[in-house]
PDB file of N, CA, C and O in Angstrom:
ATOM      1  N   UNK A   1      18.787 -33.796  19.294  1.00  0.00           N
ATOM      2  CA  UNK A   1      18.438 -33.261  20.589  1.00  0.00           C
ATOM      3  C   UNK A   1      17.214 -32.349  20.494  1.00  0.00           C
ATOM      4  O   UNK A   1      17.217 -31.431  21.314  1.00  0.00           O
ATOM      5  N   UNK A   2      16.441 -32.394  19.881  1.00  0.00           N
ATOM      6  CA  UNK A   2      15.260 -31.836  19.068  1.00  0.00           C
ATOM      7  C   UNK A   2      13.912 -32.292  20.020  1.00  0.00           C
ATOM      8  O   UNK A   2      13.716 -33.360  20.601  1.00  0.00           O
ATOM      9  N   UNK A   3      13.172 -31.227  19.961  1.00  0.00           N
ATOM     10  CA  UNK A   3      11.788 -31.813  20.465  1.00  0.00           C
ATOM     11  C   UNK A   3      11.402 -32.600  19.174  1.00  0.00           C
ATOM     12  O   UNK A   3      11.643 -32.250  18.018  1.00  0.00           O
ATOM     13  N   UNK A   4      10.618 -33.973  19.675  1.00  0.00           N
ATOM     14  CA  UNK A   4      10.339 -35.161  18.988  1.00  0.00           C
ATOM     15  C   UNK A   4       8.781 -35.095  19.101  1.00  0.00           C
ATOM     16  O   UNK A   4       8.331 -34.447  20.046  1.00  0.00           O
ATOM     17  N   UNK A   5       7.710 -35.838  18.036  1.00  0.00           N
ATOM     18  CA  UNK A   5       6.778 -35.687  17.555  1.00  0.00           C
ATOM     19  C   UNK A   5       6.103 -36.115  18.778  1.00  0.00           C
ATOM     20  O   UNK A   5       5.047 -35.501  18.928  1.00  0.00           O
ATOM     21  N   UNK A   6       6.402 -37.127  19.886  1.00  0.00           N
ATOM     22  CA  UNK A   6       5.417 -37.198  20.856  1.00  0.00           C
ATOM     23  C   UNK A   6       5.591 -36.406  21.901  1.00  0.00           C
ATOM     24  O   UNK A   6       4.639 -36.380  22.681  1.00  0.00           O
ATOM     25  N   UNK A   7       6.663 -35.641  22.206  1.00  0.00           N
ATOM     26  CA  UNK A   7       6.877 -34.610  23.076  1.00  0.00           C
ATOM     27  C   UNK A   7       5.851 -33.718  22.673  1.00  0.00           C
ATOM     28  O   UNK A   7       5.012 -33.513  23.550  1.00  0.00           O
ATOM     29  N   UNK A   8       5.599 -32.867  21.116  1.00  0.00           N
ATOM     30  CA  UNK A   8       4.695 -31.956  20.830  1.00  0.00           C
ATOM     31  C   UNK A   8       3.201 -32.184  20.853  1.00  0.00           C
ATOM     32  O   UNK A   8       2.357 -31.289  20.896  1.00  0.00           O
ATOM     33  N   UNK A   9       2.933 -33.696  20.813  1.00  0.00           N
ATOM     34  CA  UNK A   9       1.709 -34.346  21.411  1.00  0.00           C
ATOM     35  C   UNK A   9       1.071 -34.093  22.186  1.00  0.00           C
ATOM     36  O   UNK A   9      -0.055 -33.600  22.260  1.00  0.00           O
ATOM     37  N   UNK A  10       2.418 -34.732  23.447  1.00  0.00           N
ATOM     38  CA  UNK A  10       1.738 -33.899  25.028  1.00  0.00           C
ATOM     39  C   UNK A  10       1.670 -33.268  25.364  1.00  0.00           C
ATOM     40  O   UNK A  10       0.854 -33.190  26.282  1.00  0.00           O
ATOM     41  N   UNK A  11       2.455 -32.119  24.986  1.00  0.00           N
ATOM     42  CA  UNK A  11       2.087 -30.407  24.906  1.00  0.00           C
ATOM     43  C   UNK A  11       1.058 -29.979  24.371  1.00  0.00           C
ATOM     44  O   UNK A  11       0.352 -29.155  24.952  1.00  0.00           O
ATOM     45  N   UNK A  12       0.730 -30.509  23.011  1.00  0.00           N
ATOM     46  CA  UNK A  12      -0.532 -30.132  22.906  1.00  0.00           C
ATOM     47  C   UNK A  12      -2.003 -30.521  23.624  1.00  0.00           C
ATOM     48  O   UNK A  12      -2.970 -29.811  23.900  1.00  0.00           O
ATOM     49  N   UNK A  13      -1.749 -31.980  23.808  1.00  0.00           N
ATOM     50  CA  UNK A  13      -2.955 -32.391  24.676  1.00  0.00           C
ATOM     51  C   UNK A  13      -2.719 -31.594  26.408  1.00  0.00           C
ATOM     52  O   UNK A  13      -3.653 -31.404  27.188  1.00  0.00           O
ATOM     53  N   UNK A  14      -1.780 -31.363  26.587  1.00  0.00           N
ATOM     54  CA  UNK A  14      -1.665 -30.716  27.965  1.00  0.00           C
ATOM     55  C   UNK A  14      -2.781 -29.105  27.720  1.00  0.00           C
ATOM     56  O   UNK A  14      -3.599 -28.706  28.549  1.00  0.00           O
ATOM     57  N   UNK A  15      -2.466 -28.426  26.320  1.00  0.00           N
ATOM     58  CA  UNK A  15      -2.861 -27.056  26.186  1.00  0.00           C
ATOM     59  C   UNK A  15      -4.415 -27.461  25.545  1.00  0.00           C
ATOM     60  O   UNK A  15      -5.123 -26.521  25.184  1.00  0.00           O
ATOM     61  N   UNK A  16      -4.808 -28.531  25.441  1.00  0.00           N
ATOM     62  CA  UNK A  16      -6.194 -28.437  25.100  1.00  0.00           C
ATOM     63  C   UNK A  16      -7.125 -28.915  26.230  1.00  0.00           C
ATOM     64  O   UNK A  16      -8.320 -28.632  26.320  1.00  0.00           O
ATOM     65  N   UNK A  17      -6.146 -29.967  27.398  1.00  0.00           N
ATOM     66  CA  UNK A  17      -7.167 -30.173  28.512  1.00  0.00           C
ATOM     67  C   UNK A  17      -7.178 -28.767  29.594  1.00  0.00           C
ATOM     68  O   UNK A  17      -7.957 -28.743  30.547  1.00  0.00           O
ATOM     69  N   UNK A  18      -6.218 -27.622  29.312  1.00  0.00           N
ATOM     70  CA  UNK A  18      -6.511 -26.356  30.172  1.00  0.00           C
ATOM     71  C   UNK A  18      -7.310 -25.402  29.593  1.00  0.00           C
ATOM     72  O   UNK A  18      -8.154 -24.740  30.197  1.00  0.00           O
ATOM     73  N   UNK A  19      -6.958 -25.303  28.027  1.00  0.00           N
ATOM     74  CA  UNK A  19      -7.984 -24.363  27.708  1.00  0.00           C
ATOM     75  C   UNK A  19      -9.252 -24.736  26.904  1.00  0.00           C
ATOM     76  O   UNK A  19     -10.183 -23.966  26.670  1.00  0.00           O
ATOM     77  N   UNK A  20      -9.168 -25.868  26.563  1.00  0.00           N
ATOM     78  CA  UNK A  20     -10.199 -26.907  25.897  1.00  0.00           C
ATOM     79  C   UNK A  20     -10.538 -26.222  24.765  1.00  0.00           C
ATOM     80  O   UNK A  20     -10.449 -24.995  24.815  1.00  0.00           O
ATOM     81  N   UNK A  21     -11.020 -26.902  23.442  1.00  0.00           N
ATOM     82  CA  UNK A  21     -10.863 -26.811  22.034  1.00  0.00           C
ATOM     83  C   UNK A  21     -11.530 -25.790  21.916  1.00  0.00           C
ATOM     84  O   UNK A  21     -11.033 -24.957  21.158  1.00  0.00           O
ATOM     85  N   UNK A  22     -12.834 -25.428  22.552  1.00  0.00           N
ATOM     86  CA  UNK A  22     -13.506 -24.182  22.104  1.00  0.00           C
ATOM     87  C   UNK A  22     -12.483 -22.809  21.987  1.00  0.00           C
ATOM     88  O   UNK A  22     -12.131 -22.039  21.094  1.00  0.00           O
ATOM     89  N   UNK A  23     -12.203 -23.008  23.608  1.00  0.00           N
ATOM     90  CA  UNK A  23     -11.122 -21.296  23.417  1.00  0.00           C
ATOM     91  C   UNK A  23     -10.270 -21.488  22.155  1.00  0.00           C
ATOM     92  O   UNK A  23     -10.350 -20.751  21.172  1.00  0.00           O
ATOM     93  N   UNK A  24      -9.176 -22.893  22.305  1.00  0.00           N
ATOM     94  CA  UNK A  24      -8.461 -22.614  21.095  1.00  0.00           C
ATOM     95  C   UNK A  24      -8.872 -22.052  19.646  1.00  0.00           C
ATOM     96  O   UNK A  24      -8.246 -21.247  18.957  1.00  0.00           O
ATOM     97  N   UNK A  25     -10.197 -22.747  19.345  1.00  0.00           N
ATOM     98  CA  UNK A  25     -10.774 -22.700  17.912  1.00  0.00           C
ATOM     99  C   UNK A  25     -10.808 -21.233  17.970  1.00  0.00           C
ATOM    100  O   UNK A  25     -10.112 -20.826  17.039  1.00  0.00           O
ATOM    101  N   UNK A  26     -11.328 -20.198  18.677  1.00  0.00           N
ATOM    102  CA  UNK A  26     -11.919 -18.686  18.868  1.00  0.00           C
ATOM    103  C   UNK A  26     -10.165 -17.830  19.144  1.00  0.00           C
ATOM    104  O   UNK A  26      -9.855 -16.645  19.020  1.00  0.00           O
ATOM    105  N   UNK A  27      -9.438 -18.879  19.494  1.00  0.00           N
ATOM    106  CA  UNK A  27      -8.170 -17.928  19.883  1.00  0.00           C
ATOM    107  C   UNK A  27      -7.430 -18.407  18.046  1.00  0.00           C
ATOM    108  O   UNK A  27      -6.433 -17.750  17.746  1.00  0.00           O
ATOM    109  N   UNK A  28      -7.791 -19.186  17.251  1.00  0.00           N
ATOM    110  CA  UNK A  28      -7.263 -19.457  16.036  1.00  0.00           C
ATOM    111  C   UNK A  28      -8.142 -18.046  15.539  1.00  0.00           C
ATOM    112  O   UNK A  28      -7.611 -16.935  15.525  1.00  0.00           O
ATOM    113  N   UNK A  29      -9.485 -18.276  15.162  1.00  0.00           N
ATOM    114  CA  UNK A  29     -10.074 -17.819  14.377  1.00  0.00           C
ATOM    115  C   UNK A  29      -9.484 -16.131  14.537  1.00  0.00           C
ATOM    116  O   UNK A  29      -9.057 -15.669  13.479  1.00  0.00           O
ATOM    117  N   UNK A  30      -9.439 -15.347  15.555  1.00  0.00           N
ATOM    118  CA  UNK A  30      -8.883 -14.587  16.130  1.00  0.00           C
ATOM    119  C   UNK A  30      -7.720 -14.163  15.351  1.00  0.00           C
ATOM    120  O   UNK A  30      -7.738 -13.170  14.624  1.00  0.00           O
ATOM    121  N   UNK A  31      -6.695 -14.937  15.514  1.00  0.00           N
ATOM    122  CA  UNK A  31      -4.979 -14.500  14.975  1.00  0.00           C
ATOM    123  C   UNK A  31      -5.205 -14.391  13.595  1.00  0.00           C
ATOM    124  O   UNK A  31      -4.627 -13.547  12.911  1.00  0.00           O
ATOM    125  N   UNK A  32      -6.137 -15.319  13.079  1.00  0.00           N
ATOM    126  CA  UNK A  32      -6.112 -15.190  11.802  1.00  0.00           C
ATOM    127  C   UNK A  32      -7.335 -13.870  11.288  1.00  0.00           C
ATOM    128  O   UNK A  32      -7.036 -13.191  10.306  1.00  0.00           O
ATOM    129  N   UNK A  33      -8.315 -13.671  11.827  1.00  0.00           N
ATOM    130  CA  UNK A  33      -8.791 -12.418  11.378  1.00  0.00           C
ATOM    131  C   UNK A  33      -7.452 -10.997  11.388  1.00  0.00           C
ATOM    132  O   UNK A  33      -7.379 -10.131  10.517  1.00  0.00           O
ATOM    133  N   UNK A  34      -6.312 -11.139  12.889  1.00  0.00           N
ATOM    134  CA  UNK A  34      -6.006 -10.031  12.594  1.00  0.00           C
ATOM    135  C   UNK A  34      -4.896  -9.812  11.990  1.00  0.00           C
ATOM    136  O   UNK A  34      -4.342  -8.713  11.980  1.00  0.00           O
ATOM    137  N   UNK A  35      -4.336 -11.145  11.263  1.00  0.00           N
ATOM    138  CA  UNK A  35      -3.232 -11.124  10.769  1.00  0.00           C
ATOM    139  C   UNK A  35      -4.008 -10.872   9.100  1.00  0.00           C
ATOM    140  O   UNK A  35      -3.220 -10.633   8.185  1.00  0.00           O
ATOM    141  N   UNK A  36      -5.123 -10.917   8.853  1.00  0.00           N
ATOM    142  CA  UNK A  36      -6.292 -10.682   7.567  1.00  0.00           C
ATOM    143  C   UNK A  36      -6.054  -9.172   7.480  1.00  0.00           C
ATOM    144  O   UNK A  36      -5.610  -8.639   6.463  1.00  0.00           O
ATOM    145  N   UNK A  37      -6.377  -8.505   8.610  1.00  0.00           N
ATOM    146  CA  UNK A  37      -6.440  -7.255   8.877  1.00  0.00           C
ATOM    147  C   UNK A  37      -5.716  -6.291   8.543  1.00  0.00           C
ATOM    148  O   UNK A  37      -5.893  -5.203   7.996  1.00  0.00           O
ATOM    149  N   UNK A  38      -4.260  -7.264   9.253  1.00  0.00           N
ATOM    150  CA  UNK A  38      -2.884  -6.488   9.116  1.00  0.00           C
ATOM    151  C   UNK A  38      -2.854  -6.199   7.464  1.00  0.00           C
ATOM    152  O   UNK A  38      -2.922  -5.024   7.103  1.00  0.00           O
ATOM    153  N   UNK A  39      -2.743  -7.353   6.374  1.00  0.00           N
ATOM    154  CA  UNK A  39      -2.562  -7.222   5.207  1.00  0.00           C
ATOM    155  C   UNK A  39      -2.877  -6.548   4.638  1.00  0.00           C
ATOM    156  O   UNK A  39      -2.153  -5.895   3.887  1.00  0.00           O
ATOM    157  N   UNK A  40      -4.502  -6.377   4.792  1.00  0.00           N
ATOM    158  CA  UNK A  40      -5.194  -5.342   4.375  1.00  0.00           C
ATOM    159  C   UNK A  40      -5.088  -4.249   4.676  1.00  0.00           C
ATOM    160  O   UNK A  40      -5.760  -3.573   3.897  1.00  0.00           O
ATOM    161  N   UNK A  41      -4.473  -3.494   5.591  1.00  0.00           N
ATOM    162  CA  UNK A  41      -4.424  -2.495   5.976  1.00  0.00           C
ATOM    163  C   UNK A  41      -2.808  -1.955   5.627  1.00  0.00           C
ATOM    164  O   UNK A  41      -2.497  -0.765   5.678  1.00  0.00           O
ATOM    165  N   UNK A  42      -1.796  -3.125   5.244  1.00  0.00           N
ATOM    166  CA  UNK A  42      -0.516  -2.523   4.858  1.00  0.00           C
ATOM    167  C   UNK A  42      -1.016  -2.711   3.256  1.00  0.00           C
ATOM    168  O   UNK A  42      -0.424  -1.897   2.548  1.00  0.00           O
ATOM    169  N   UNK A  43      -1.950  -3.569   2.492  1.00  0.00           N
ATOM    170  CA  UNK A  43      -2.395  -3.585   1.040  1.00  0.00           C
ATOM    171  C   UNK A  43      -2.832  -1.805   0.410  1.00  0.00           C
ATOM    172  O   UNK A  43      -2.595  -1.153  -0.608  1.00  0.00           O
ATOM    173  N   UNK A  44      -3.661  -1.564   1.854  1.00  0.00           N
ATOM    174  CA  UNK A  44      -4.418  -0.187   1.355  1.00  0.00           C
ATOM    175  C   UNK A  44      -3.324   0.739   1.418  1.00  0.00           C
ATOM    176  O   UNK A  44      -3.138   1.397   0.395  1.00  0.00           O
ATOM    177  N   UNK A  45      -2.675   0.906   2.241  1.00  0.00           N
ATOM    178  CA  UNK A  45      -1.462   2.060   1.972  1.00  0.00           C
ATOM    179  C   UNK A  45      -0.616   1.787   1.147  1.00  0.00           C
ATOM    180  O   UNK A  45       0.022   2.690   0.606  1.00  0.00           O
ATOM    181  N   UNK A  46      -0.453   0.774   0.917  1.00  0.00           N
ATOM    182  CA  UNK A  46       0.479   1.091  -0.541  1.00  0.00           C
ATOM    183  C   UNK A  46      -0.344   1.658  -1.697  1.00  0.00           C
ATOM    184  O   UNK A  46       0.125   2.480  -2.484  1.00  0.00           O
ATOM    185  N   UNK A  47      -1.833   1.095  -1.780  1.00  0.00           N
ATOM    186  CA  UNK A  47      -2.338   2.157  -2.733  1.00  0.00           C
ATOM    187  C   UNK A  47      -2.140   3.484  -3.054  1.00  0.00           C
ATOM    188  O   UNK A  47      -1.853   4.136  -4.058  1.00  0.00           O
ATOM    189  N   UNK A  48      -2.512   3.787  -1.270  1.00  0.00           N
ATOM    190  CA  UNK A  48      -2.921   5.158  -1.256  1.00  0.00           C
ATOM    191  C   UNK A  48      -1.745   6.224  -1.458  1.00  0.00           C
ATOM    192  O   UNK A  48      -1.862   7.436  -1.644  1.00  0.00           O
ATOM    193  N   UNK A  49      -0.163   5.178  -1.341  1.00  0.00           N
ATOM    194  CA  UNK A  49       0.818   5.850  -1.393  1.00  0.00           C
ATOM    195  C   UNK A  49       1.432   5.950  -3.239  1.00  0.00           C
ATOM    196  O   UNK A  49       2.139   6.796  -3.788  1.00  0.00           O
ATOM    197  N   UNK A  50       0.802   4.730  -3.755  1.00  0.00           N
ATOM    198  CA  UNK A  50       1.073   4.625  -5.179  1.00  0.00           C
ATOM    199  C   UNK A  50      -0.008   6.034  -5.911  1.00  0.00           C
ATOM    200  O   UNK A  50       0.291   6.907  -6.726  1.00  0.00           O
ATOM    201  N   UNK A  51      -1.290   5.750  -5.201  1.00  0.00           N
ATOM    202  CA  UNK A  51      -2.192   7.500  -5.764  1.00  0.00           C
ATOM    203  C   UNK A  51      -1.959   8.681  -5.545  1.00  0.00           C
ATOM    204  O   UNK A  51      -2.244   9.625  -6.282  1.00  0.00           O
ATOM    205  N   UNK A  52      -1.388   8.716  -4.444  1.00  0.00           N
ATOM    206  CA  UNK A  52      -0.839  10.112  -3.684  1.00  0.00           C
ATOM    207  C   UNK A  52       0.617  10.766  -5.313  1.00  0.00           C
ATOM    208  O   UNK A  52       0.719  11.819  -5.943  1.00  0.00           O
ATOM    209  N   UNK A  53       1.523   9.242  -5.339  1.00  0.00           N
ATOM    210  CA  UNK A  53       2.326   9.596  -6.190  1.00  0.00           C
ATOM    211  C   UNK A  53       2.202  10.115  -7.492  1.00  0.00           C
ATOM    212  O   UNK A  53       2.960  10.928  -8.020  1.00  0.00           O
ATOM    213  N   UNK A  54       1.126   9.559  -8.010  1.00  0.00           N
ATOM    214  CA  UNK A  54       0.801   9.529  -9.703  1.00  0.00           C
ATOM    215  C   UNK A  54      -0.238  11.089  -9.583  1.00  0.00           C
ATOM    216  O   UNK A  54      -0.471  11.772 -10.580  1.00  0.00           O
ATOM    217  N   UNK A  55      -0.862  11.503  -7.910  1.00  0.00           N
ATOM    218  CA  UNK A  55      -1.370  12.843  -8.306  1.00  0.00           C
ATOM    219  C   UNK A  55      -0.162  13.963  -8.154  1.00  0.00           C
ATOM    220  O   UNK A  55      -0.385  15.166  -8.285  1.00  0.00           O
ATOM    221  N   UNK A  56       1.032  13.467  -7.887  1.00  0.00           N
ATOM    222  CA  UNK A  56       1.999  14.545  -7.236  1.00  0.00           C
ATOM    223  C   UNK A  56       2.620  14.427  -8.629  1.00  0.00           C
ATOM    224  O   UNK A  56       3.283  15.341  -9.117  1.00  0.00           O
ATOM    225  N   UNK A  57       2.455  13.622  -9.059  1.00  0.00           N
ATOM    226  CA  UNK A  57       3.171  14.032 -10.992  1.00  0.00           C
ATOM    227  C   UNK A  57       2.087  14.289 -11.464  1.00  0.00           C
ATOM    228  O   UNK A  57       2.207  15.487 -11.722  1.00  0.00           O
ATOM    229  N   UNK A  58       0.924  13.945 -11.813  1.00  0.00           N
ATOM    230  CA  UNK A  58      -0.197  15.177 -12.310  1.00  0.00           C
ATOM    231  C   UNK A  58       0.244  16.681 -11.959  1.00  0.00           C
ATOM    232  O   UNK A  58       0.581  17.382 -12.913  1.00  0.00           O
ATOM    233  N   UNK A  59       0.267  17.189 -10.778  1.00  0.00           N
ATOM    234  CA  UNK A  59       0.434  18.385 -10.338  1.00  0.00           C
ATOM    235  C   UNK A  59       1.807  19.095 -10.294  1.00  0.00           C
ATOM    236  O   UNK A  59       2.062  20.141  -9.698  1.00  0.00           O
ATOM    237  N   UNK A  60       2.578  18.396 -10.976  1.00  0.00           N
ATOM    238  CA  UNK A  60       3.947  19.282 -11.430  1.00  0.00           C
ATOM    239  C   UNK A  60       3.551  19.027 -12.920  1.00  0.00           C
ATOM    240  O   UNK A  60       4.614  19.333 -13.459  1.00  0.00           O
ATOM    241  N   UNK A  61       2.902  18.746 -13.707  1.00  0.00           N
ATOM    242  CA  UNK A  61       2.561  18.575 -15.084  1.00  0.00           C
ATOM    243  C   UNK A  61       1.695  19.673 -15.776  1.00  0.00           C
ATOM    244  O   UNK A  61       1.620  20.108 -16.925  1.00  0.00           O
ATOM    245  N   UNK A  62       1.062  19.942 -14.571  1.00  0.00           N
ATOM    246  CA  UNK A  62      -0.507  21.114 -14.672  1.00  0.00           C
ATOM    247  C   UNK A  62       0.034  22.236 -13.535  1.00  0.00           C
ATOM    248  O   UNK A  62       0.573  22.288 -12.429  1.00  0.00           O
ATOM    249  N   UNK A  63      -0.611  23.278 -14.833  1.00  0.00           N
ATOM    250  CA  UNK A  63      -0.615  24.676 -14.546  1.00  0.00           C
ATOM    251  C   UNK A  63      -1.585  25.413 -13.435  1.00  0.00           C
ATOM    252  O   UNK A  63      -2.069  24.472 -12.806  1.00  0.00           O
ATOM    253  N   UNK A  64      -2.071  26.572 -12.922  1.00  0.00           N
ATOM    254  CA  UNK A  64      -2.545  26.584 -11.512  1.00  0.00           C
ATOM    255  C   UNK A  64      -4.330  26.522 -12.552  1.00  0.00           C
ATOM    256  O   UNK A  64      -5.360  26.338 -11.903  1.00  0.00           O
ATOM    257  N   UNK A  65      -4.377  26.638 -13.570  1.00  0.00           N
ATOM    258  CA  UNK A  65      -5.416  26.426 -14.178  1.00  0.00           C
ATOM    259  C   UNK A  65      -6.192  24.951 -14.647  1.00  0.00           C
ATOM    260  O   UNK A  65      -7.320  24.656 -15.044  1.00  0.00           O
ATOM    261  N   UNK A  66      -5.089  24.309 -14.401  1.00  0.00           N
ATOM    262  CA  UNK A  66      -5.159  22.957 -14.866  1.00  0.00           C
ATOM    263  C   UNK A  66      -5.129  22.490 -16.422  1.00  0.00           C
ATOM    264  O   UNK A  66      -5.731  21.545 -16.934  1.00  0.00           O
ATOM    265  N   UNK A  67      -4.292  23.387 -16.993  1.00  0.00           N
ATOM    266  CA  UNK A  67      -3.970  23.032 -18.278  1.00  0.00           C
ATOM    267  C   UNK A  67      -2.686  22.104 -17.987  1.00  0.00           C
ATOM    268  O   UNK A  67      -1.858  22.555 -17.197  1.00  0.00           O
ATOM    269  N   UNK A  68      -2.402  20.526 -18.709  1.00  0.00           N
ATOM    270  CA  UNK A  68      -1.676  19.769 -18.181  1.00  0.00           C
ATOM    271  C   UNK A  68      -0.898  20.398 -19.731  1.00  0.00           C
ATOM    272  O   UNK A  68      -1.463  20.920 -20.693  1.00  0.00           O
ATOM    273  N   UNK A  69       0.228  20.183 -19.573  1.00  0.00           N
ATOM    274  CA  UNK A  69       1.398  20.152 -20.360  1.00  0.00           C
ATOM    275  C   UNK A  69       2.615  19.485 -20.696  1.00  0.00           C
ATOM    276  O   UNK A  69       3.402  19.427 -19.751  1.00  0.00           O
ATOM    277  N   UNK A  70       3.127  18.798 -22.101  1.00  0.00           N
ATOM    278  CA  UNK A  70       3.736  17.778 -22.515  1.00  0.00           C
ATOM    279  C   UNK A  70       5.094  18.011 -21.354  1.00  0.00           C
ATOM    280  O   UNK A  70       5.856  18.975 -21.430  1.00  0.00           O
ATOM    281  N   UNK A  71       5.217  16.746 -20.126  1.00  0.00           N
ATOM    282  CA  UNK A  71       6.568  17.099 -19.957  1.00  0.00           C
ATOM    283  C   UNK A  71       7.503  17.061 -20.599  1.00  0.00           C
ATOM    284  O   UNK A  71       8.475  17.740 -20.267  1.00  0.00           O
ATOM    285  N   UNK A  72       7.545  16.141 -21.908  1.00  0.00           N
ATOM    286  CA  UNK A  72       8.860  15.547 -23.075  1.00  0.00           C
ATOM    287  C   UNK A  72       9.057  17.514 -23.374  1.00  0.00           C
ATOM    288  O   UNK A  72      10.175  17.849 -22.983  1.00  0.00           O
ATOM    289  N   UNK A  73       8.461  18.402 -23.788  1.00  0.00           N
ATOM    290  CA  UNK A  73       8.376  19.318 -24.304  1.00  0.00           C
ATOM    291  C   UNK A  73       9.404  20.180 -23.489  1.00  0.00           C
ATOM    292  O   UNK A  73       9.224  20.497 -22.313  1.00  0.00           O
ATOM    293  N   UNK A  74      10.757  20.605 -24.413  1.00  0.00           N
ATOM    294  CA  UNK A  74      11.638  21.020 -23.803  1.00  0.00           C
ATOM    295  C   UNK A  74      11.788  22.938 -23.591  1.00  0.00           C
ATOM    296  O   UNK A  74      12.689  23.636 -23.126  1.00  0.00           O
ATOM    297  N   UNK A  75      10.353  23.282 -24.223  1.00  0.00           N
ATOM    298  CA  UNK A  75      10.398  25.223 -24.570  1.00  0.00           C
ATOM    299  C   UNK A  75       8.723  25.083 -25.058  1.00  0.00           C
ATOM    300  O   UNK A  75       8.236  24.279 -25.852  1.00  0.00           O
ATOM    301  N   UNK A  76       8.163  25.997 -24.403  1.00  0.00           N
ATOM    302  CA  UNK A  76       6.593  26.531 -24.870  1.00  0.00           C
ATOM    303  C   UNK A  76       7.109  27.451 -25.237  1.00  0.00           C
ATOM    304  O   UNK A  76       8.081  28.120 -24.885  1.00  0.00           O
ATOM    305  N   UNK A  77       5.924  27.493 -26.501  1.00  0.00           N
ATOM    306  CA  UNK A  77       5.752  28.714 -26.715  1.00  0.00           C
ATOM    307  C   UNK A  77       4.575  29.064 -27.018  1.00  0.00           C
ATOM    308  O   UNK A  77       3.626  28.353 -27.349  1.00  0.00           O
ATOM    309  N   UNK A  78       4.681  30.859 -26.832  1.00  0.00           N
ATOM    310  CA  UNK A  78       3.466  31.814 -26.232  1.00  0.00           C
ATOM    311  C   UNK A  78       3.325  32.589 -27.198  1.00  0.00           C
ATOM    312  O   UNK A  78       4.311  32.809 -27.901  1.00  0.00           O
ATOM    313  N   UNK A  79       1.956  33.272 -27.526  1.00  0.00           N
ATOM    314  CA  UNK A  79       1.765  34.325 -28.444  1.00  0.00           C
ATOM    315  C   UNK A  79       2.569  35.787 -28.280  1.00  0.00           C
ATOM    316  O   UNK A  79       2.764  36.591 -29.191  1.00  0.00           O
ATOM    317  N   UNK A  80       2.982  35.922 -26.893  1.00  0.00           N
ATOM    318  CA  UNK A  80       4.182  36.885 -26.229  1.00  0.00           C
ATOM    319  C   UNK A  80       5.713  36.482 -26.815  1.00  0.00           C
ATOM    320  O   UNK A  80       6.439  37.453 -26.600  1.00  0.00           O
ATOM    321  N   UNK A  81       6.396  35.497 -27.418  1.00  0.00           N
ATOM    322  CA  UNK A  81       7.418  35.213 -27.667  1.00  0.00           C
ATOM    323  C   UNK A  81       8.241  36.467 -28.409  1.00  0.00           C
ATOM    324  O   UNK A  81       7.654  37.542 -28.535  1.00  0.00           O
ATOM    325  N   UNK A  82       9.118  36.367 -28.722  1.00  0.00           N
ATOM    326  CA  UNK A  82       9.963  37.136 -29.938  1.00  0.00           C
ATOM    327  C   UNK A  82      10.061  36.873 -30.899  1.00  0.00           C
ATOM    328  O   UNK A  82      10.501  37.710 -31.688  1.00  0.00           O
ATOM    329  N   UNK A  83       9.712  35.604 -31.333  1.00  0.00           N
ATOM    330  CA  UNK A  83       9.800  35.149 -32.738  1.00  0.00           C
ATOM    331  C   UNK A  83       8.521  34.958 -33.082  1.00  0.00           C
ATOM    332  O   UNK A  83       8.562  34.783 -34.300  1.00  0.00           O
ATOM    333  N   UNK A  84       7.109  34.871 -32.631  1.00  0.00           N
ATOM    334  CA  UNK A  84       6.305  35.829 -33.132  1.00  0.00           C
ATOM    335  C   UNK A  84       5.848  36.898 -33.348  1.00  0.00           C
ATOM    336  O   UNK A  84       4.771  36.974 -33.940  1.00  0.00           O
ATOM    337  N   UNK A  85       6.461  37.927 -32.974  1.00  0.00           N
ATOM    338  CA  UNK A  85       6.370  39.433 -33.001  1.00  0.00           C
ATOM    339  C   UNK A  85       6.736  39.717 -34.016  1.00  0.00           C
ATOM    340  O   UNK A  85       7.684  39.033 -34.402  1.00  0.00           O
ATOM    341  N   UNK A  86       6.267  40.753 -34.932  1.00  0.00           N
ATOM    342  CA  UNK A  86       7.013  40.853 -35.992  1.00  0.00           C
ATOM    343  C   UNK A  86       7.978  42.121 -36.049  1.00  0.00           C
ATOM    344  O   UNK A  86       7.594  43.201 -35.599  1.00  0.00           O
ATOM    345  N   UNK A  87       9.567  41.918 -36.761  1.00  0.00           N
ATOM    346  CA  UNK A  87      10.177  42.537 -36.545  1.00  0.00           C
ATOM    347  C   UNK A  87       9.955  43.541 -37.355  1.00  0.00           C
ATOM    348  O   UNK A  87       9.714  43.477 -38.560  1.00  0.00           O
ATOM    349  N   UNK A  88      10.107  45.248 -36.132  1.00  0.00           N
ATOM    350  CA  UNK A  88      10.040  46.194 -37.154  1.00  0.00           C
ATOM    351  C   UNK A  88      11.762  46.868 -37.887  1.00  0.00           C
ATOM    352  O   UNK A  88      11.764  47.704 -38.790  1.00  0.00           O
TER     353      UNK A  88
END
């Protein structure tokens, strides 16, 4: 009970003798620039959301000086410590 291959025929020849091939070709070229568009524009934000991420772990890594520091590293230590001081 399906539309059948010559039913979609005359539908189509019906939609090309109203809007005739030119519009169609310009109404193709059209969907497909902005469906180009779309991609590109959901392509670039995922970048910008993958860079945003990798600087937001830079910046819990680095100090307000920008000395970056081993995160594996479970204790710094400072020339201020206690176990370099020497005990009197």
């Amino acid at each position: 009970m399906g539309i059948s291959i010559w039913q979609l025929l005359i539908i189509l020849a019906i939609v090309l003798v109203i809007f005739g091939a030119k519009r169609l070709k310009n109404v193709g070229s059209d969907l497909g620039g902005a469906i180009k568009g779309f991609k590109k524009a959901v392509s670039d934000e995922d970048e910008k959301k993958a860079k945003e991420a990798e600087e937001l772990k830079l910046e819990d890594t680095a100090d307000k000086k920008g000395n970056v520091y081993d995160t594996e590293a479970t204790e710094k230590k400072t020339a201020d410590s206690d176990e370099t001081k020497p005990k009197v």
